[in-house]
N, C-alpha and C positions, 0 to 999 in steps of 0.2 A: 504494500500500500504506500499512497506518498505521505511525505513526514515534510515538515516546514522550517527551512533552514534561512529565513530571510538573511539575519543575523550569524556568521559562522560562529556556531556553539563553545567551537575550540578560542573563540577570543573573547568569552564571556567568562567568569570567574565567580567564586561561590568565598565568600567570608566564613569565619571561623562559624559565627553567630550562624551562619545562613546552614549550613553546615550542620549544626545542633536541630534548628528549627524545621530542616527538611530529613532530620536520621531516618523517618519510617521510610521514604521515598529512596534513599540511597540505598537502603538493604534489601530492596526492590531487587531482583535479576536485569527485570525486564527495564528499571529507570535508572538506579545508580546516579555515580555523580556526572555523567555525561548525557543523559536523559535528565536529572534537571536543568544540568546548562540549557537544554535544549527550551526547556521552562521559562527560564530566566531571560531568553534572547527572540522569545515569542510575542507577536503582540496580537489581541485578541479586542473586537469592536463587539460590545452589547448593545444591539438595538431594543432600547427600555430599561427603566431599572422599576418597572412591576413585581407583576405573578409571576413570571419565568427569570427575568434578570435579577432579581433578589436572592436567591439559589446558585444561578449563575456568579453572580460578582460574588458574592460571598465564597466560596467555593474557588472557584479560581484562584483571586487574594491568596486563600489558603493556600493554596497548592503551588503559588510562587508564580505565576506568571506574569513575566517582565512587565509589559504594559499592556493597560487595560483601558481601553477607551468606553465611555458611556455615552448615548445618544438619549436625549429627555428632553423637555421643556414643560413638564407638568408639574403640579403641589402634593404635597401629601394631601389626603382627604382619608378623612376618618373610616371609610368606606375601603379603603387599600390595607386599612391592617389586618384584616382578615385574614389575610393570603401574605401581600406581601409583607415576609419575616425583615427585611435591613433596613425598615422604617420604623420607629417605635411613635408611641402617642405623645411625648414633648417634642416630634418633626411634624406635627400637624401643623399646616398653613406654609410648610417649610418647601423650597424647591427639593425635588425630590435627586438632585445631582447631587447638592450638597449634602441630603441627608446619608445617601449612597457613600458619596469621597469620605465623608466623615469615617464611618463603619469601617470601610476598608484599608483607611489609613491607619486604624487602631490593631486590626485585624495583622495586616502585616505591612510595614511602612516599608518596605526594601520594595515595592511593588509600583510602579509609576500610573496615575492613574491620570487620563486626560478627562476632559466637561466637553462636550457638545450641548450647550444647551438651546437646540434648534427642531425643529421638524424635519424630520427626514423628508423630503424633497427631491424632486426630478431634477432639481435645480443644485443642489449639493451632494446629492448622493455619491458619486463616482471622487470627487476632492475628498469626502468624509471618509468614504470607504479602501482609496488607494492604499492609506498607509498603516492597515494590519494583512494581518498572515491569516486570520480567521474570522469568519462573520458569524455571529449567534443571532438569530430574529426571536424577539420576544416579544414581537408583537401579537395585538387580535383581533386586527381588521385586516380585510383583503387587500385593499391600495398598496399598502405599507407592505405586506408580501410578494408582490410581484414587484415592487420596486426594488426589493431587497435582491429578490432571484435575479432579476432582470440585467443589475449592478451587478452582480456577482458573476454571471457569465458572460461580459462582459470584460469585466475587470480578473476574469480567470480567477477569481476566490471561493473556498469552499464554503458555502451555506449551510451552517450548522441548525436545521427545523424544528419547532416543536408549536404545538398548539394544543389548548384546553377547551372545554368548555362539558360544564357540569359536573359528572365523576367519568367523563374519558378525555384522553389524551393520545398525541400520534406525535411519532419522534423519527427523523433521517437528515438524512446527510447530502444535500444537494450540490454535487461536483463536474458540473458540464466536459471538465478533463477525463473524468475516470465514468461518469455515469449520467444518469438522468437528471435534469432539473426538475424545479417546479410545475414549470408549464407543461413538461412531457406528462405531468398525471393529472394536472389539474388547465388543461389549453384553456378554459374561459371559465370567469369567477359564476358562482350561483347567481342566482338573480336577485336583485337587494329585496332586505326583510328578508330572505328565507331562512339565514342562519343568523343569528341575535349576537351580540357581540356580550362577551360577557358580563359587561353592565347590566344588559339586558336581559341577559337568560341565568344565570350565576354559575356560580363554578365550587365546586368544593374545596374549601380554604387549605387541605392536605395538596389536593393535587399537582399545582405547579411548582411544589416541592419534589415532587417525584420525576415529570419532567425533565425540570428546572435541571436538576443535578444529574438527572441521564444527557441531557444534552451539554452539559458540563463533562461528563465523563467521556464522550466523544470527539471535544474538543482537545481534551489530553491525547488519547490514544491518537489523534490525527498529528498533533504536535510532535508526539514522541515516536509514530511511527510502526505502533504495536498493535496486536490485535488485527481484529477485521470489523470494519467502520461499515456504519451504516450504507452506505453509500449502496444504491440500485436494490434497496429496502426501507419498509417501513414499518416500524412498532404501533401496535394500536393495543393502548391498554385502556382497561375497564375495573373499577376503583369499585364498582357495588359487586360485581361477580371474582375482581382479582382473578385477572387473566390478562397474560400479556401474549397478542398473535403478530406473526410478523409475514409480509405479504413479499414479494416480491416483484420491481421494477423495473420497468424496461425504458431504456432511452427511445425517445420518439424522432425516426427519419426526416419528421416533417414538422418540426415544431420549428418556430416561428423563433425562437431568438438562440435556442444552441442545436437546431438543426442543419441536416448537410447544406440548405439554401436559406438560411433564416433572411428575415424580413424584416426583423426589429434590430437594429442595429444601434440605434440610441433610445433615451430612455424618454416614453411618452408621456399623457397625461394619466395616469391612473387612477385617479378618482372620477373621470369622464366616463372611461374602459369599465371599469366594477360598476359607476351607477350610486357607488355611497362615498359618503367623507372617509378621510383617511384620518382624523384626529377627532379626539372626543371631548377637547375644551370646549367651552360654551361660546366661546367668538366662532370657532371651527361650522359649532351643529348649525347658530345663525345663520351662519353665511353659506355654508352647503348643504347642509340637508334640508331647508326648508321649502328650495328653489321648486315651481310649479304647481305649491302647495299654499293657501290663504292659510294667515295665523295671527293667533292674538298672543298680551300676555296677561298672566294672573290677575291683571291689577285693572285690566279691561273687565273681563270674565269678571272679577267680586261686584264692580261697579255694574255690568248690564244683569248679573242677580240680582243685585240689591233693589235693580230697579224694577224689577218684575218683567224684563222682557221674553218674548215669546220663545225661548231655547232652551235644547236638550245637552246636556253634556253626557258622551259615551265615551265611559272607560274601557278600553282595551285589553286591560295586564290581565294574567290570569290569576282563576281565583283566589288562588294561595296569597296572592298581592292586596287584594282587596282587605284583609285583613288585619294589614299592618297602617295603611291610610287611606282614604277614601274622602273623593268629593259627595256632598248628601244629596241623594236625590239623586244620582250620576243612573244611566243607566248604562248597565255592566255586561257586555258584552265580547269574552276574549278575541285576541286578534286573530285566532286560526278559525274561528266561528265567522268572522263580520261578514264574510260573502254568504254560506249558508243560511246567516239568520238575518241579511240585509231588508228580508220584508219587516222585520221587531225595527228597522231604525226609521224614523219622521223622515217624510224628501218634503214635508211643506212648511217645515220651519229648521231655521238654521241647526244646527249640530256642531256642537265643541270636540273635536276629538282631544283624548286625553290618553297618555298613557305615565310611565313612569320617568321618563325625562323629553317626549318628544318626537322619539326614532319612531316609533311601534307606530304610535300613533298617525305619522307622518306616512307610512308603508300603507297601513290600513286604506286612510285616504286615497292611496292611489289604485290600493282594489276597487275601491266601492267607486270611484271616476269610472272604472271602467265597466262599471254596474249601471252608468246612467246620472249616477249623480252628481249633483252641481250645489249642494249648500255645505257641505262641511269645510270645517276650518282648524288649523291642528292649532293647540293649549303648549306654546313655549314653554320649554321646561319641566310640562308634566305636572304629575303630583309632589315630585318633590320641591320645587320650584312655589307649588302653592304654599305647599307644608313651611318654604322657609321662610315666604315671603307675607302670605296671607293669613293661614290658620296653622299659629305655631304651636298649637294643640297635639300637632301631628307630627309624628316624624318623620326623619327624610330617611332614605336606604338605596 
């Protein structure tokens, strides 16, 4: 298999201290003190410091790898310590780079760690991406994965994969040199709404733990040059039944950007391409996900209640959600339901759609357009958004 030698390993050097610190790894056969040079002279890009980069940078740090670059522009939000473990609850409100460098700088200071604090972009990706030896995606939207593939076989880097949502997970190794990409298994994203990003649909707080540190553990073995890497397979594991299957991959002839005649040669618009936003800050949801869709916000909606006008507000989330907050009176109709049961919703007085930050509800709308109707309008921000804004009664989640 290939192993990643940016850095010749033999001109990298290991301290008395470093020495102490890595003994479990040097009494290794298979790492010794020539396999951690190899550590040491590695440099490894984590796109996110979430649910999977939490695991990943932590981990990594440990395990000595020279530099570590992070990619973020997000905050902590109280809603992220669930899962992600390198943020604790005095980093709330915190950029989530620095709560990251913090950790890892305690964790193991001999470790260089760089701040991207930007969006990954068609516009930076390839300057951001040139200068490591390995890519990890810890992202969980689609834009942001095909950018990353996209960059990476391009820029000839291996794509370290993994993704969550709920109690399963899927982990490989995308190396257009030695195997299949991205797009040889996945050539065009689903159609938006159909898979919930895990804001939306949740994820189980162990799981990106497990991930997390398998695609951590891949990242080593490719480093160092051992074993046999995911690459032209794929893990899918299942957290309620604990079972892990592994499929295998085939390179596609005809794929479009590491095929024999690819056609993607530079990196496009991807958030046009998928049909959804690539970021889930609230500047982000305004400005892209709302587009083709009428919307108000909370502070409209309290005022045209108050005043008695003629509207329905319909909840989307499913019902397990309705439990935790709830607009009164809403009528509640999940979003896998709204085409089904579209004769239960009013087309002669307007309709608030709502769901739990805006996405759901936004999707729904675009079913029910294609049902004929012409009055609904999506609820900016959802119910959490009322909850923080309106009736602080309620929680947010």
């Amino acid at each position: 298999m290939a192993s990643i030698e940016r850095i010749a390993p033999e001109t990298v050097t290991l301290s008395h201290e470093e020495v102490r610190r890595y003994s479990r790894h040097l009494i290794i056969p298979e790492v010794g003190i020539q396999g951690q040079r190899k550590l040491k002279a590695a440099s490894v890009l984590l796109i996110g410091t979430g649910g999977l980069g939490s695991p990943l940078a932590l981990y990594l740090a440990a395990a000595g790898i020279g530099r570590i670059g992070l990619v973020d522009y997000d905050v902590v939000d109280e809603t992220n310590l669930q899962r992600q473990v390198i943020h604790h609850t005095s980093d709330v409100g915190k950029p989530k780079l620095e709560s990251a460098a913090t950790k890892l700088a305690d964790i193991n200071p001999y470790v260089v760690i760089e701040k991207h604090s930007t969006p990954l972009t068609s516009e930076n990706a390839l300057d951001i991406l040139k200068d490591y030896d390995v890519i990890i995606d810890g992202t969980d939207n689609f834009p942001t994965r095909y950018l990353v593939n996209d960059a990476c076989v391009i820029l000839g880097k291996p794509n370290i994969y993994g993704s969550i949502f709920r109690f399963e997970g899927q982990l490989s190794v995308f190396y257009a040199k030695e195997g299949p990409c991205y797009r040889c298994l996945f050539p065009e994203p689903p159609p938006p709404g159909l898979v919930p990003s895990c804001a939306e649909g949740g994820v189980l707080g162990i799981l990106p733990g497990t991930i997390g540190t398998l695609q951590a553990t891949e990242a080593i073995k490719f480093i160092l040059g051992i074993g046999k890497p995911m690459i032209g397979r794929m893990m899918l594991y299942d957290a309620l039944n604990m079972t892990f299957d592994t499929i295998k991959l085939r390179k596609n002839p005809a794929c479009p950007v590491c095929g024999e005649h690819p056609t993607i040669t530079h990196l496009i618009d991807y958030e046009e391409f998928c049909g959804v936003p690539a970021h889930d800050r609230s500047e982000y949801k305004e400005k892209n996900a709302l587009h083709n869709v009428r919307s108000i916000n909370v502070h409209d909606l309290k005022a045209r209640l108050d005043a008695g006008d003629n509207i329905v507000v319909l909840d989307v989330r499913d019902p397990h959600e309705w439990e935790i907050s709830a607009i009164e009176g809403s009528l509640r109709i999940p979003k896998s339901q709204v085409v089904a049961r579209a004769n239960e919703i009013p087309r002669d007085k307007e309709v608030i759609v709502q769901c739990k930050t805006g996405i759901r509800s936004r999707d729904s709308i675009l079913m029910l357009q294609e049902k004929g109707f012409t009055n609904l309008v999506n609820l900016v921000g959802g119910i959490n958004a009322w909850a923080r804004e309106i009736d602080k009664t309620q929680p947010t989640y």
